[in-house]
N, C-alpha and C positions, 0 to 999 in steps of 0.2 A: 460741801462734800468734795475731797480731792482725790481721786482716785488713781493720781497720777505718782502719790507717797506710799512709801509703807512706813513708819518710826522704829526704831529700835523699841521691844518690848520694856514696861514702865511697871511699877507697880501703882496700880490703880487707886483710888483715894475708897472709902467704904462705899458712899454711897454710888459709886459709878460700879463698883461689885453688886451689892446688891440689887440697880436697875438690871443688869448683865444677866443674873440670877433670875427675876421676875419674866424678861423676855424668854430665855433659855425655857423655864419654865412653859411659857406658852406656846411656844414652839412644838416641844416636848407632850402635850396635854393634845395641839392642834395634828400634830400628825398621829398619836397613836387614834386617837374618836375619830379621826378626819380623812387624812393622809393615805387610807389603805388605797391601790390601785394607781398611782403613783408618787414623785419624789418630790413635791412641794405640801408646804402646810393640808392645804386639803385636798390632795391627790396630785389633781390636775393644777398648772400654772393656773393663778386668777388675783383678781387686787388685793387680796392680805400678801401676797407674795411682792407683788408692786409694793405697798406702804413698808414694807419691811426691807426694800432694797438698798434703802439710803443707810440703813442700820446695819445691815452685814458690810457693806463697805468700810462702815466707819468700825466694822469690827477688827477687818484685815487691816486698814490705814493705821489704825493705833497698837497692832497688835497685841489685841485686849484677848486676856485668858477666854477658851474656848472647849466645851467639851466637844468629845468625839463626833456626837450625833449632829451636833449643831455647825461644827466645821463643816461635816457631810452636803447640811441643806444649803451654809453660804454657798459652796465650791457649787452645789447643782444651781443655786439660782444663777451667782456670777456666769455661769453657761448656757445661760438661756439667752437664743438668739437675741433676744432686744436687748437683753443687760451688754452683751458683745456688742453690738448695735451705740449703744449708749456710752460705754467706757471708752471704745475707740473713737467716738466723735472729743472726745472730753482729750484726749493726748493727740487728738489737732488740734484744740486751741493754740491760740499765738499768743494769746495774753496771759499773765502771769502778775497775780496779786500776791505779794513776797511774805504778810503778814501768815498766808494761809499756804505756805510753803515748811514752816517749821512747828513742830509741836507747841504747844501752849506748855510752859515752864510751870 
């Protein structure tokens, strides 16, 4: 996970649409049964929000096609104190692996 990139937007290969799709999906399904009361998956922050942090990140890094609703939840999670917490320990690293600096061709 580098959250230290964003890439120029790509067009995606099918099956990385279609995973994008299935999460979107669940997303979509967890917060309208779930979600009411407030702005994560199931209202309240809790660990589907966690397992799913490494996946909005790697949504913005790639700038991978995003609908409306779903941009909404990353922007709220990446705001949640510990994601802030997390991302700014990650841009003090000193170290730098160059392979996972540039998009995969």
């Amino acid at each position: 996970m580098n959250v230290r990139q964003v890439y120029d937007p790509i067009q995606p290969d099918e099956d990385v649409l279609a995973d994008l799709s299935r999460i979107y999906e669940l997303w979509a399904q967890a917060r309208a049964r779930f979600g009411h009361g407030g702005d994560f998956l199931f209202g309240e922050f809790g660990a589907a929000d966690i397992m799913f942090a490494p996946v909005a990140t790697r949504i913005v890094t790639y700038s991978l096609p995003c609908p409306r609703f779903a941009m909404g939840y990353i922007i709220t999670l990446i705001n949640h104190p510990w994601m802030q917490d997390w991302i700014a320990a990650a841009q003090e690293e000193e170290w730098v692996l160059e392979q996972y600096e540039q998009p995969v061709k």
